[in-house]
C-alpha positions as CSV (number, residue, x, y, z in Angstrom):
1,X,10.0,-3.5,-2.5
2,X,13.6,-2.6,-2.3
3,X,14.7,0.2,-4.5
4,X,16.8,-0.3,-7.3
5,X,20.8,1.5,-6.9
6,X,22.3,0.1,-9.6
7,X,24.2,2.2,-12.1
8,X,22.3,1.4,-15.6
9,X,20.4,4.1,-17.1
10,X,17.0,5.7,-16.1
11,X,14.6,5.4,-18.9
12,X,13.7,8.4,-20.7
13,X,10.0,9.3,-19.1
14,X,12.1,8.7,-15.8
15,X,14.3,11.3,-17.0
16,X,11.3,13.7,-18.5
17,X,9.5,13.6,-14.9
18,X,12.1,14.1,-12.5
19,X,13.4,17.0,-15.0
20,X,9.8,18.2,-14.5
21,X,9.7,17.8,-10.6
22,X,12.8,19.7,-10.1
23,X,11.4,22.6,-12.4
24,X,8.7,22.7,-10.2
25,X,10.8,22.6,-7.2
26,X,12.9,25.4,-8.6
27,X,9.9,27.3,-9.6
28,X,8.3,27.2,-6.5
29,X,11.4,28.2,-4.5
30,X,11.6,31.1,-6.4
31,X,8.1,32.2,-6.0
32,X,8.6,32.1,-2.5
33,X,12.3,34.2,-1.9
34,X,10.9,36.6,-4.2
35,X,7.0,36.7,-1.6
36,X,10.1,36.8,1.3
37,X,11.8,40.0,-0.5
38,X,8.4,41.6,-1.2
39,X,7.4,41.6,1.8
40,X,10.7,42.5,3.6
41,X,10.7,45.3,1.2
42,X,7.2,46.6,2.0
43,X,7.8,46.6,5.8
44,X,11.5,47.8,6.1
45,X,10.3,50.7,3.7
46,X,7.3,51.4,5.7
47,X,5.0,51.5,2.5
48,X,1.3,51.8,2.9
49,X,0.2,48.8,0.7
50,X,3.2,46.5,2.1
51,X,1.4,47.3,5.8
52,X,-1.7,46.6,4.7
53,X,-1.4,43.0,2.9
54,X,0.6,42.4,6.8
55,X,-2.3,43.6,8.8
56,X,-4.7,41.4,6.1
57,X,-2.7,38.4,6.8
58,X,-2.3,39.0,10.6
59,X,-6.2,39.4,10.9
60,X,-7.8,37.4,8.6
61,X,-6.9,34.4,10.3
62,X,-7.8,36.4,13.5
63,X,-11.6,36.8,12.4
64,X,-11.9,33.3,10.6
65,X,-10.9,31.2,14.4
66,X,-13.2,33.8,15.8
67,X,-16.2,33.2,13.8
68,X,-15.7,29.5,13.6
69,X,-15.6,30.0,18.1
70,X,-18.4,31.5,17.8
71,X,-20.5,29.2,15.4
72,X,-19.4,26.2,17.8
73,X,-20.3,28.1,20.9
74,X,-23.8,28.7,19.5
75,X,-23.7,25.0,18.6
76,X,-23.1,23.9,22.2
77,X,-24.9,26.5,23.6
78,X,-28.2,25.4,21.8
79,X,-27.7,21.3,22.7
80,X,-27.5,22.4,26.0
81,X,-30.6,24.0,26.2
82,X,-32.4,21.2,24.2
83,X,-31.5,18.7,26.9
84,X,-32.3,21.0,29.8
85,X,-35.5,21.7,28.1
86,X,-36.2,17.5,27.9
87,X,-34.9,17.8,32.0
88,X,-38.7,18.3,33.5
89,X,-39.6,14.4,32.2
90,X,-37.1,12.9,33.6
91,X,-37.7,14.7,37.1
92,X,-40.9,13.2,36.8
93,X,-39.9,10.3,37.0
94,X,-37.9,11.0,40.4
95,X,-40.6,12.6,41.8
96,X,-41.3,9.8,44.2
97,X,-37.8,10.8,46.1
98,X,-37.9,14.0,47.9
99,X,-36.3,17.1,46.2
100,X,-33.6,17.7,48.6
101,X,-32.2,14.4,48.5
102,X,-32.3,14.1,44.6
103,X,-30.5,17.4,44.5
104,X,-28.0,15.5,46.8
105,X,-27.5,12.5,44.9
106,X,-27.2,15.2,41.3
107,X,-24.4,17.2,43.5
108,X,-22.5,13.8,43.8
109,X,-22.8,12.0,40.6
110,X,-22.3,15.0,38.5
111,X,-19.0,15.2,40.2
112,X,-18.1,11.8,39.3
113,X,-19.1,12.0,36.0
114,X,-17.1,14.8,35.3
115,X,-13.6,13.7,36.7
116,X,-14.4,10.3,34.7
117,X,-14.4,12.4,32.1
118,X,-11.1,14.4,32.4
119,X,-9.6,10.8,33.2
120,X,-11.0,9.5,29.8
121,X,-9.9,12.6,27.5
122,X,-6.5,13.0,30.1
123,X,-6.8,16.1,31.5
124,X,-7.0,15.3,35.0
125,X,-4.8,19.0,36.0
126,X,-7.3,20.5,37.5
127,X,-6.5,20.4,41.2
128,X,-4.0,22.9,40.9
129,X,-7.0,25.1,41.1
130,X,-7.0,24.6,44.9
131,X,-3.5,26.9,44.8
132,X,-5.1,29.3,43.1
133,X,-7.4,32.0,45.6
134,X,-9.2,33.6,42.9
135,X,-10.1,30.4,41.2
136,X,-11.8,29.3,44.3
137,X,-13.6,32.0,44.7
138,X,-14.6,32.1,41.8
139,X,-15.8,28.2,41.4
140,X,-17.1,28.1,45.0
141,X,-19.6,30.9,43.8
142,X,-20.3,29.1,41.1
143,X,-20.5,25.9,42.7
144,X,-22.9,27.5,45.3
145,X,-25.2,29.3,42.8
146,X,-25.7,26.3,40.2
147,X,-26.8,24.4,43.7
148,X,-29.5,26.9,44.3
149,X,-30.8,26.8,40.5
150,X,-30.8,23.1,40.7
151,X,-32.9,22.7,44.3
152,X,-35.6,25.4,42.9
153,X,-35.8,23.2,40.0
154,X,-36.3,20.1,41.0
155,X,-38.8,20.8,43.6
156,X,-40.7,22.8,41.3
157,X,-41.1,20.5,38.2
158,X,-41.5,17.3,41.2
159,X,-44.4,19.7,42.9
160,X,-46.5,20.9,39.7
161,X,-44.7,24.3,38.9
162,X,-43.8,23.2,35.7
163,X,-44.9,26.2,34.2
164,X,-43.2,28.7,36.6
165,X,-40.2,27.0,35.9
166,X,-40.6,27.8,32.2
167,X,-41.8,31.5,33.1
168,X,-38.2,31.8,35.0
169,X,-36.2,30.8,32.1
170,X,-38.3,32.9,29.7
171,X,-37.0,35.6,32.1
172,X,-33.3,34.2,32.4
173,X,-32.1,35.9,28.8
174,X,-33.1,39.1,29.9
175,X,-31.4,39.2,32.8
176,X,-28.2,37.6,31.0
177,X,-29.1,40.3,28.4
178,X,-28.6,43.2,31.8
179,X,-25.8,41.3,33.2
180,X,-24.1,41.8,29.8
181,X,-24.9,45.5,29.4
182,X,-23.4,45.9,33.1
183,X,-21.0,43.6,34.2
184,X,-19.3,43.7,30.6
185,X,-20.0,46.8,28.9
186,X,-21.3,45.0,26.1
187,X,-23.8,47.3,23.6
188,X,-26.9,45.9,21.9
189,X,-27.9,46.7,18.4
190,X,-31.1,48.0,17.0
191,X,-32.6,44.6,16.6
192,X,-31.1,43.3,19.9
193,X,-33.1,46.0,21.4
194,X,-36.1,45.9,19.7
195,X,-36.1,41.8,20.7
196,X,-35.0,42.8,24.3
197,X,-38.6,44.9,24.3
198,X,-40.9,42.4,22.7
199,X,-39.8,39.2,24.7
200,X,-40.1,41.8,28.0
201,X,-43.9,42.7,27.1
202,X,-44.4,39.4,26.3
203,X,-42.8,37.9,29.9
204,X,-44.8,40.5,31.9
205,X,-47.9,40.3,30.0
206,X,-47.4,36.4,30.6
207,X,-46.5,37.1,34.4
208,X,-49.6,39.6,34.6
209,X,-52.1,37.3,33.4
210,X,-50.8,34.4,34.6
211,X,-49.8,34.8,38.4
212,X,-48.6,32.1,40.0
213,X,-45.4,31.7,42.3
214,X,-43.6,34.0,40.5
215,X,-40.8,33.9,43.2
216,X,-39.7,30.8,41.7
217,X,-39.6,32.2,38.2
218,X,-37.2,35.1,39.5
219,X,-35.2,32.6,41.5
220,X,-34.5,30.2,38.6
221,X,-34.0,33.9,36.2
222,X,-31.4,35.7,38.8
223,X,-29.6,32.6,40.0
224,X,-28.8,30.9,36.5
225,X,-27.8,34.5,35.2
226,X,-25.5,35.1,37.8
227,X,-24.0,31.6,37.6
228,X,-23.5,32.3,33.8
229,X,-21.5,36.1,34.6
230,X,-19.4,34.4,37.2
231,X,-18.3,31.4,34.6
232,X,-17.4,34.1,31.9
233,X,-15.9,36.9,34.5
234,X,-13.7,33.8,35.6
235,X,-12.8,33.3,31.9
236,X,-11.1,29.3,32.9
237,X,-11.1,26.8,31.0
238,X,-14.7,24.9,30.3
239,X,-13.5,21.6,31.1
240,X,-10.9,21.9,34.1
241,X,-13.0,24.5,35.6
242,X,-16.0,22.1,35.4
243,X,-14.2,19.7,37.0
244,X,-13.1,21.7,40.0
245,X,-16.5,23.3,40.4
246,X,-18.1,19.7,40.1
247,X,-15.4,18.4,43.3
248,X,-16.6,21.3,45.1
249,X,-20.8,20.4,44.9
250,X,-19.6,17.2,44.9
251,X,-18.3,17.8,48.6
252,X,-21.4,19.3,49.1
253,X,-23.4,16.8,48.0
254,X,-21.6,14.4,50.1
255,X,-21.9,16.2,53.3
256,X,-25.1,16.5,52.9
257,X,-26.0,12.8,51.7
258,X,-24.4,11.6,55.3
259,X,-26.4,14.6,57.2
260,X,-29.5,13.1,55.8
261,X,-28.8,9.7,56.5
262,X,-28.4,10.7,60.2
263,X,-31.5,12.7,60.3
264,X,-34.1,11.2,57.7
265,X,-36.3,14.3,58.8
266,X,-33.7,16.8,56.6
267,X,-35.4,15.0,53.2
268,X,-38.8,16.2,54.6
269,X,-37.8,19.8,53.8
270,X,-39.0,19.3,50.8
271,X,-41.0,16.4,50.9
272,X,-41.7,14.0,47.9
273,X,-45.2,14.7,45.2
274,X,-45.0,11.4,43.4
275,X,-46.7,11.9,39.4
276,X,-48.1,9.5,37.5
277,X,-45.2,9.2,35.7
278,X,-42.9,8.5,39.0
279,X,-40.8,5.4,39.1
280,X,-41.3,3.6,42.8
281,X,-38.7,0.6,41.9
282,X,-35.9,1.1,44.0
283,X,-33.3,-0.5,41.5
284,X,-34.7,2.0,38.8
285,X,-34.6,4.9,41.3
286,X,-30.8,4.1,42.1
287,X,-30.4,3.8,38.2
288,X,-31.8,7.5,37.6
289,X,-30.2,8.7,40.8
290,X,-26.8,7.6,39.2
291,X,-28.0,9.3,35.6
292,X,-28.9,12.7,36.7
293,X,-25.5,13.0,37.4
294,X,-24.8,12.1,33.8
295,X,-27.7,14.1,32.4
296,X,-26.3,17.2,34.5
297,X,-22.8,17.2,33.8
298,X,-22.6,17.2,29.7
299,X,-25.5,20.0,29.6
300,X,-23.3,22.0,32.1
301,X,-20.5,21.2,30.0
302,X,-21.6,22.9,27.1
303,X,-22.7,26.0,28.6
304,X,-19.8,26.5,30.2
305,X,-17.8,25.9,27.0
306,X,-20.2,28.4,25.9
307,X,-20.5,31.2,27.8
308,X,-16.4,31.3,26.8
309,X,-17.1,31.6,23.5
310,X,-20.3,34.0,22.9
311,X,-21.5,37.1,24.6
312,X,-23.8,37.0,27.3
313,X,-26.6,38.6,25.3
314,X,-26.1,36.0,22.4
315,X,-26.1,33.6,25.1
316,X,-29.7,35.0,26.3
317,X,-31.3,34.8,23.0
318,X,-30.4,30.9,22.7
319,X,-31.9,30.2,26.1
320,X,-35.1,30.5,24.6
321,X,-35.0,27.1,23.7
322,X,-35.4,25.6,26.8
323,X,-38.3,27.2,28.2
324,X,-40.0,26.6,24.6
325,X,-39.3,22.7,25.1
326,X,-40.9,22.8,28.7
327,X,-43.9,24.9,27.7
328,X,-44.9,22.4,24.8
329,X,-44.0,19.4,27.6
330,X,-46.5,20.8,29.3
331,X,-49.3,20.9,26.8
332,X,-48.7,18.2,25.1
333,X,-47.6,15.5,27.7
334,X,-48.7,17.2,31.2
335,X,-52.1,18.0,29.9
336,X,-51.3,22.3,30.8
337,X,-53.9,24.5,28.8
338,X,-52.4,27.0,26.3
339,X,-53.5,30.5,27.4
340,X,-53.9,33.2,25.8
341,X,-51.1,34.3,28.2
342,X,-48.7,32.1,26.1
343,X,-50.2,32.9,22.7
344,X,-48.9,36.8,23.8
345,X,-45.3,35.3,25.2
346,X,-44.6,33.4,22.4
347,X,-46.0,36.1,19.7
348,X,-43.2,38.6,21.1
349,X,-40.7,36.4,21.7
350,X,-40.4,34.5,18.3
351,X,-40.9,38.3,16.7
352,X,-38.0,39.5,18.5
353,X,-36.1,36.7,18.0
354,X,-36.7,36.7,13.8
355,X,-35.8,40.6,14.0
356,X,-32.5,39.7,15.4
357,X,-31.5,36.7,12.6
358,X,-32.9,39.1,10.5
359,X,-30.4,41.3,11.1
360,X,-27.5,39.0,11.7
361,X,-28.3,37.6,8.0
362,X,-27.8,41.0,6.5
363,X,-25.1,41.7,8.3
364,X,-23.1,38.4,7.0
365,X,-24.2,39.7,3.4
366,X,-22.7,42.6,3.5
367,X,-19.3,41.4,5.4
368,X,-19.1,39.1,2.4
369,X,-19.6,41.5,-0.4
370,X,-17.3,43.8,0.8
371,X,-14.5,41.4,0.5
Protein backbone atom coordinates (compact mmCIF):
# COMPACT_ATOMS: atom_id res chain seq x y z
CA UNK A 1 0.00 0.00 0.00
CA UNK A 2 1.18 3.46 -0.53
CA UNK A 3 1.40 5.62 2.53
CA UNK A 4 -0.77 8.31 3.03
CA UNK A 5 1.11 12.22 2.97
CA UNK A 6 -1.57 14.26 2.92
CA UNK A 7 -2.02 17.10 5.26
CA UNK A 8 -5.47 16.22 7.23
CA UNK A 9 -5.22 15.36 10.73
CA UNK A 10 -4.00 12.12 12.50
CA UNK A 11 -6.72 10.66 14.48
CA UNK A 12 -6.35 10.81 18.11
CA UNK A 13 -5.15 7.04 19.10
CA UNK A 14 -2.58 7.87 16.14
CA UNK A 15 -1.67 10.77 18.14
CA UNK A 16 -1.78 8.76 21.72
CA UNK A 17 0.76 5.98 20.26
CA UNK A 18 3.20 7.79 18.50
CA UNK A 19 3.31 10.31 21.73
CA UNK A 20 3.91 6.98 23.53
CA UNK A 21 6.64 5.65 21.08
CA UNK A 22 8.64 8.66 21.34
CA UNK A 23 8.38 8.54 25.24
CA UNK A 24 9.78 5.35 24.93
CA UNK A 25 12.39 6.38 22.61
CA UNK A 26 13.31 9.30 24.86
CA UNK A 27 13.29 7.06 27.85
CA UNK A 28 15.45 4.62 26.52
CA UNK A 29 18.04 7.08 25.24
CA UNK A 30 18.27 8.34 28.47
CA UNK A 31 18.77 5.10 30.22
CA UNK A 32 21.55 4.47 28.01
CA UNK A 33 23.79 8.20 28.19
CA UNK A 34 23.26 7.92 31.76
CA UNK A 35 24.83 3.57 31.64
CA UNK A 36 27.62 5.57 29.09
CA UNK A 37 28.39 8.25 32.10
CA UNK A 38 28.37 5.51 34.70
CA UNK A 39 30.51 3.62 33.35
CA UNK A 40 32.98 6.38 32.05
CA UNK A 41 32.83 7.53 35.55
CA UNK A 42 33.70 4.25 37.17
CA UNK A 43 36.78 3.63 34.91
CA UNK A 44 38.24 7.30 34.58
CA UNK A 45 37.93 7.36 38.47
CA UNK A 46 39.55 4.03 38.80
CA UNK A 47 36.77 2.89 41.43
CA UNK A 48 36.71 -0.71 42.56
CA UNK A 49 33.07 -1.59 41.86
CA UNK A 50 33.20 0.46 38.32
CA UNK A 51 36.31 -2.18 37.48
CA UNK A 52 34.54 -4.92 38.47
CA UNK A 53 31.05 -4.70 36.60
CA UNK A 54 33.93 -4.05 33.34
CA UNK A 55 35.81 -7.21 34.06
CA UNK A 56 32.10 -9.04 34.64
CA UNK A 57 31.07 -7.81 31.24
CA UNK A 58 34.39 -8.50 29.54
CA UNK A 59 34.34 -12.23 30.88
CA UNK A 60 31.07 -13.34 31.09
CA UNK A 61 30.74 -13.48 27.60
CA UNK A 62 34.31 -14.94 27.62
CA UNK A 63 33.19 -18.14 29.74
CA UNK A 64 29.65 -18.48 28.08
CA UNK A 65 31.46 -18.96 24.07
CA UNK A 66 33.80 -21.14 26.07
CA UNK A 67 31.48 -23.43 27.58
CA UNK A 68 29.15 -23.56 24.68
CA UNK A 69 32.90 -24.77 22.55
CA UNK A 70 33.18 -27.06 24.74
CA UNK A 71 29.65 -28.62 24.92
CA UNK A 72 29.87 -28.81 20.97
CA UNK A 73 33.33 -30.28 20.99
CA UNK A 74 32.10 -33.04 23.32
CA UNK A 75 29.08 -33.34 20.92
CA UNK A 76 31.32 -34.03 17.94
CA UNK A 77 33.76 -35.68 19.71
CA UNK A 78 31.21 -38.47 20.87
CA UNK A 79 29.52 -38.86 17.07
CA UNK A 80 32.75 -39.52 16.01
CA UNK A 81 33.46 -42.24 18.17
CA UNK A 82 29.99 -43.77 17.57
CA UNK A 83 30.68 -44.16 13.84
CA UNK A 84 34.26 -45.42 14.33
CA UNK A 85 32.85 -47.76 16.84
CA UNK A 86 30.02 -49.10 13.85
CA UNK A 87 33.57 -49.03 11.45
CA UNK A 88 34.50 -53.01 12.17
CA UNK A 89 30.99 -54.08 10.19
CA UNK A 90 31.55 -52.36 7.41
CA UNK A 91 35.26 -53.65 7.07
CA UNK A 92 33.63 -56.89 7.10
CA UNK A 93 32.20 -56.42 4.46
CA UNK A 94 35.56 -55.44 2.48
CA UNK A 95 37.25 -58.12 3.73
CA UNK A 96 37.32 -60.02 0.55
CA UNK A 97 39.90 -57.06 -0.85
CA UNK A 98 43.27 -57.21 0.60
CA UNK A 99 44.01 -54.68 3.50
CA UNK A 100 46.70 -52.76 1.84
CA UNK A 101 44.73 -52.00 -1.14
CA UNK A 102 41.54 -50.99 0.83
CA UNK A 103 43.74 -48.71 2.85
CA UNK A 104 44.67 -47.29 -0.65
CA UNK A 105 41.40 -46.79 -2.07
CA UNK A 106 40.37 -44.98 1.87
CA UNK A 107 43.65 -42.65 1.36
CA UNK A 108 42.07 -41.53 -2.04
CA UNK A 109 38.49 -41.15 -1.60
CA UNK A 110 38.72 -39.54 1.73
CA UNK A 111 40.65 -36.91 0.01
CA UNK A 112 37.96 -36.35 -2.47
CA UNK A 113 35.43 -36.33 -0.18
CA UNK A 114 36.82 -33.74 1.78
CA UNK A 115 37.71 -31.11 -0.94
CA UNK A 116 34.01 -31.78 -2.25
CA UNK A 117 33.28 -30.69 0.87
CA UNK A 118 35.22 -27.37 1.23
CA UNK A 119 33.84 -26.72 -2.53
CA UNK A 120 30.20 -27.22 -1.18
CA UNK A 121 30.45 -25.00 2.10
CA UNK A 122 33.13 -22.52 -0.06
CA UNK A 123 36.13 -22.76 1.65
CA UNK A 124 38.35 -24.06 -0.80
CA UNK A 125 41.69 -21.67 0.81
CA UNK A 126 43.40 -24.26 1.96
CA UNK A 127 46.39 -24.67 -0.43
CA UNK A 128 47.98 -21.80 0.92
CA UNK A 129 49.06 -24.28 3.39
CA UNK A 130 51.70 -25.53 0.97
CA UNK A 131 53.51 -21.77 1.65
CA UNK A 132 53.46 -22.40 5.01
CA UNK A 133 56.73 -24.89 6.42
CA UNK A 134 55.37 -25.49 9.73
CA UNK A 135 51.94 -26.42 8.38
CA UNK A 136 53.42 -29.07 6.39
CA UNK A 137 55.20 -30.45 8.80
CA UNK A 138 52.82 -30.49 10.82
CA UNK A 139 49.91 -32.14 8.36
CA UNK A 140 52.49 -34.48 6.72
CA UNK A 141 53.00 -36.04 10.35
CA UNK A 142 49.66 -36.16 10.63
CA UNK A 143 48.87 -37.30 7.31
CA UNK A 144 51.54 -40.08 7.88
CA UNK A 145 50.37 -41.25 11.43
CA UNK A 146 46.47 -41.45 10.65
CA UNK A 147 47.86 -43.80 7.59
CA UNK A 148 49.53 -46.11 10.03
CA UNK A 149 46.29 -46.24 12.44
CA UNK A 150 44.18 -46.86 9.44
CA UNK A 151 46.53 -49.98 7.84
CA UNK A 152 46.64 -51.62 11.57
CA UNK A 153 43.01 -51.30 11.54
CA UNK A 154 41.87 -52.67 8.68
CA UNK A 155 43.94 -55.65 8.58
CA UNK A 156 43.05 -56.39 11.98
CA UNK A 157 39.21 -56.24 12.07
CA UNK A 158 39.56 -58.10 8.05
CA UNK A 159 41.96 -60.86 9.87
CA UNK A 160 39.92 -61.69 13.17
CA UNK A 161 41.58 -59.18 15.72
CA UNK A 162 38.53 -57.56 16.34
CA UNK A 163 38.99 -57.72 19.84
CA UNK A 164 42.69 -56.37 19.94
CA UNK A 165 41.53 -53.63 18.08
CA UNK A 166 39.13 -52.77 20.82
CA UNK A 167 41.85 -53.61 23.56
CA UNK A 168 44.04 -50.68 21.68
CA UNK A 169 41.46 -48.17 21.87
CA UNK A 170 40.54 -49.05 25.48
CA UNK A 171 44.30 -48.10 25.82
CA UNK A 172 44.21 -44.96 23.44
CA UNK A 173 42.54 -42.50 26.33
CA UNK A 174 45.27 -43.15 28.56
CA UNK A 175 47.84 -42.43 26.47
CA UNK A 176 45.87 -39.17 25.22
CA UNK A 177 45.39 -38.84 29.05
CA UNK A 178 49.84 -38.81 29.27
CA UNK A 179 50.22 -37.00 26.19
CA UNK A 180 48.00 -34.26 27.88
CA UNK A 181 49.86 -34.27 31.23
CA UNK A 182 53.25 -33.88 28.96
CA UNK A 183 52.97 -32.41 25.88
CA UNK A 184 50.48 -29.69 27.43
CA UNK A 185 50.99 -29.35 30.97
CA UNK A 186 47.51 -30.01 31.56
CA UNK A 187 46.62 -31.22 35.52
CA UNK A 188 44.03 -33.87 36.32
CA UNK A 189 41.63 -33.62 39.19
CA UNK A 190 40.89 -36.01 41.91
CA UNK A 191 38.26 -37.84 39.97
CA UNK A 192 40.23 -37.65 36.66
CA UNK A 193 42.84 -39.49 38.57
CA UNK A 194 40.99 -41.82 40.32
CA UNK A 195 39.29 -42.77 36.66
CA UNK A 196 42.86 -42.73 35.09
CA UNK A 197 43.65 -45.77 37.82
CA UNK A 198 40.56 -47.83 37.45
CA UNK A 199 40.32 -47.94 33.61
CA UNK A 200 44.47 -48.79 33.83
CA UNK A 201 43.74 -51.89 36.22
CA UNK A 202 41.02 -52.68 34.28
CA UNK A 203 43.09 -52.49 30.59
CA UNK A 204 46.03 -54.52 32.18
CA UNK A 205 43.97 -56.98 34.04
CA UNK A 206 42.11 -57.33 30.47
CA UNK A 207 45.65 -57.49 28.65
CA UNK A 208 46.90 -60.01 31.39
CA UNK A 209 44.19 -62.44 31.08
CA UNK A 210 43.54 -62.03 27.84
CA UNK A 211 46.95 -62.15 25.72
CA UNK A 212 46.61 -61.88 22.35
CA UNK A 213 48.62 -59.71 19.77
CA UNK A 214 48.87 -57.09 22.03
CA UNK A 215 51.38 -55.28 19.59
CA UNK A 216 48.48 -54.26 17.67
CA UNK A 217 46.55 -52.94 20.67
CA UNK A 218 49.67 -50.56 21.39
CA UNK A 219 50.03 -49.69 17.74
CA UNK A 220 46.36 -48.58 17.35
CA UNK A 221 46.82 -46.82 21.31
CA UNK A 222 50.32 -44.82 20.43
CA UNK A 223 49.59 -43.98 16.82
CA UNK A 224 46.01 -42.49 17.18
CA UNK A 225 47.31 -40.55 20.41
CA UNK A 226 50.04 -39.08 18.70
CA UNK A 227 47.94 -38.23 15.62
CA UNK A 228 45.46 -36.45 18.11
CA UNK A 229 48.65 -34.21 20.01
CA UNK A 230 49.97 -33.23 16.66
CA UNK A 231 46.25 -31.95 15.35
CA UNK A 232 45.98 -29.87 18.68
CA UNK A 233 49.84 -28.77 18.99
CA UNK A 234 49.20 -27.51 15.25
CA UNK A 235 46.05 -25.70 16.65
CA UNK A 236 44.66 -25.04 12.46
CA UNK A 237 41.68 -24.85 11.54
CA UNK A 238 39.44 -28.38 11.65
CA UNK A 239 38.22 -27.99 8.20
CA UNK A 240 41.07 -26.39 6.00
CA UNK A 241 43.54 -28.42 7.87
CA UNK A 242 41.48 -31.59 7.06
CA UNK A 243 41.57 -30.69 3.71
CA UNK A 244 45.25 -30.28 3.32
CA UNK A 245 46.12 -33.33 5.35
CA UNK A 246 43.44 -35.38 3.18
CA UNK A 247 45.48 -33.94 -0.40
CA UNK A 248 48.50 -35.17 1.27
CA UNK A 249 47.26 -39.16 1.97
CA UNK A 250 45.42 -38.58 -0.91
CA UNK A 251 48.88 -38.39 -2.91
CA UNK A 252 49.77 -41.16 -0.99
CA UNK A 253 47.09 -43.20 -1.75
CA UNK A 254 47.48 -42.49 -5.26
CA UNK A 255 51.05 -43.39 -5.57
CA UNK A 256 50.46 -46.27 -4.16
CA UNK A 257 47.17 -47.37 -6.07
CA UNK A 258 49.51 -47.13 -9.46
CA UNK A 259 52.52 -49.08 -7.55
CA UNK A 260 50.07 -51.85 -7.02
CA UNK A 261 48.63 -51.96 -10.19
CA UNK A 262 52.13 -52.49 -11.63
CA UNK A 263 53.01 -55.08 -9.21
CA UNK A 264 49.75 -57.04 -8.04
CA UNK A 265 52.17 -58.93 -5.63
CA UNK A 266 52.31 -55.39 -3.31
CA UNK A 267 48.36 -56.23 -2.25
CA UNK A 268 49.72 -59.72 -1.08
CA UNK A 269 51.46 -57.90 1.85
CA UNK A 270 48.57 -58.27 3.53
CA UNK A 271 46.63 -60.63 1.87
CA UNK A 272 42.69 -60.75 1.86
CA UNK A 273 40.53 -63.17 4.94
CA UNK A 274 37.18 -62.94 3.34
CA UNK A 275 34.13 -63.33 6.46
CA UNK A 276 30.95 -64.48 6.07
CA UNK A 277 29.78 -61.25 5.92
CA UNK A 278 32.27 -60.19 2.83
CA UNK A 279 30.74 -58.75 -0.22
CA UNK A 280 32.39 -60.59 -3.54
CA UNK A 281 30.33 -58.34 -6.15
CA UNK A 282 32.61 -56.35 -7.83
CA UNK A 283 30.04 -53.34 -8.50
CA UNK A 284 29.29 -53.46 -4.55
CA UNK A 285 33.07 -53.60 -3.78
CA UNK A 286 33.69 -50.46 -5.97
CA UNK A 287 30.52 -48.92 -4.26
CA UNK A 288 32.09 -49.48 -0.56
CA UNK A 289 35.59 -48.77 -1.91
CA UNK A 290 34.10 -45.24 -2.95
CA UNK A 291 32.18 -44.99 0.72
CA UNK A 292 34.95 -45.57 3.03
CA UNK A 293 36.18 -42.57 1.78
CA UNK A 294 32.94 -41.00 2.95
CA UNK A 295 32.62 -42.97 6.13
CA UNK A 296 36.40 -41.77 6.89
CA UNK A 297 36.34 -38.26 6.21
CA UNK A 298 33.20 -36.87 8.40
CA UNK A 299 34.44 -39.10 11.52
CA UNK A 300 37.89 -37.47 11.00
CA UNK A 301 36.10 -34.30 10.68
CA UNK A 302 34.81 -34.23 13.98
CA UNK A 303 37.68 -35.23 15.90
CA UNK A 304 39.64 -32.90 14.47
CA UNK A 305 37.09 -30.11 15.18
CA UNK A 306 37.33 -31.66 18.47
CA UNK A 307 40.55 -31.99 19.67
CA UNK A 308 40.35 -27.87 19.03
CA UNK A 309 37.89 -27.43 21.30
CA UNK A 310 38.46 -29.95 24.49
CA UNK A 311 41.48 -31.08 26.30
CA UNK A 312 43.19 -33.99 25.42
CA UNK A 313 42.20 -35.79 28.66
CA UNK A 314 38.46 -34.87 28.07
CA UNK A 315 39.15 -36.09 24.74
CA UNK A 316 40.41 -39.62 26.25
CA UNK A 317 37.46 -40.12 28.42
CA UNK A 318 34.99 -39.86 25.26
CA UNK A 319 37.00 -42.44 23.34
CA UNK A 320 35.63 -44.89 25.42
CA UNK A 321 32.83 -45.11 23.26
CA UNK A 322 34.27 -46.66 20.48
CA UNK A 323 35.87 -49.56 21.88
CA UNK A 324 32.51 -50.22 23.92
CA UNK A 325 30.61 -50.24 20.46
CA UNK A 326 33.28 -52.83 18.98
CA UNK A 327 33.30 -55.02 22.09
CA UNK A 328 29.45 -55.48 22.07
CA UNK A 329 29.86 -55.96 17.94
CA UNK A 330 31.73 -58.65 18.87
CA UNK A 331 29.45 -60.49 21.18
CA UNK A 332 26.54 -59.90 19.86
CA UNK A 333 27.02 -60.01 15.95
CA UNK A 334 30.69 -61.85 15.66
CA UNK A 335 29.74 -64.55 18.10
CA UNK A 336 33.15 -63.36 20.65
CA UNK A 337 32.53 -64.85 24.34
CA UNK A 338 32.33 -62.22 27.16
CA UNK A 339 35.20 -63.00 29.61
CA UNK A 340 35.52 -62.54 32.70
CA UNK A 341 38.45 -60.42 31.40
CA UNK A 342 35.79 -57.85 30.02
CA UNK A 343 33.39 -58.12 33.02
CA UNK A 344 36.83 -56.59 34.99
CA UNK A 345 37.55 -53.92 32.00
CA UNK A 346 34.33 -52.72 31.85
CA UNK A 347 33.59 -52.74 35.83
CA UNK A 348 36.65 -50.10 36.14
CA UNK A 349 36.12 -48.32 33.35
CA UNK A 350 32.33 -47.35 33.60
CA UNK A 351 33.39 -46.75 37.66
CA UNK A 352 35.89 -44.33 36.70
CA UNK A 353 34.06 -42.81 34.20
CA UNK A 354 30.72 -42.16 36.67
CA UNK A 355 33.42 -40.77 39.32
CA UNK A 356 34.40 -38.19 36.83
CA UNK A 357 30.54 -36.92 35.68
CA UNK A 358 30.12 -37.27 39.14
CA UNK A 359 32.31 -34.71 39.75
CA UNK A 360 31.75 -32.49 36.77
CA UNK A 361 27.93 -32.37 37.93
CA UNK A 362 28.92 -30.96 41.22
CA UNK A 363 31.12 -28.76 39.95
CA UNK A 364 28.41 -27.09 37.53
CA UNK A 365 26.17 -26.84 40.90
CA UNK A 366 28.27 -24.99 42.55
CA UNK A 367 29.47 -22.56 39.54
CA UNK A 368 25.72 -21.80 39.36
CA UNK A 369 24.98 -21.03 42.93
CA UNK A 370 27.58 -18.90 43.31
CA UNK A 371 26.35 -16.53 40.73
Amino acid sequence: MREETSPGEPSARVCGDAARAQGNVRSAQKASLADSVAQRRGAQGGGAQGAAVTQDAVALPSDADGARSGRIGFLQGIGCHVVWGLMPVYWKLLSAVPALEVLSWRMVWSCVFVVLLCVFVKRTRFLHLFRDPRAVRTFLASGLIVTCNWGVYVWAANSGHLLETSIGYYLCPLCNIAFGLAVFKERLTPMQKLATALAAVGVTFFIVTHGGDIWIAFALALSFSAYGAVKKRGGYPALPGMAFESVLTGVLGTLALAVGAAAPWLWQLTPATPDALAVTSPALVLGLLVGCGLLTAIPLLLYSAAANRISMTALGFIQYVSPTIALVLAVSLFGEAFTLAHAVCFACIWTGIAAVGVEGALSTRKRRAAV
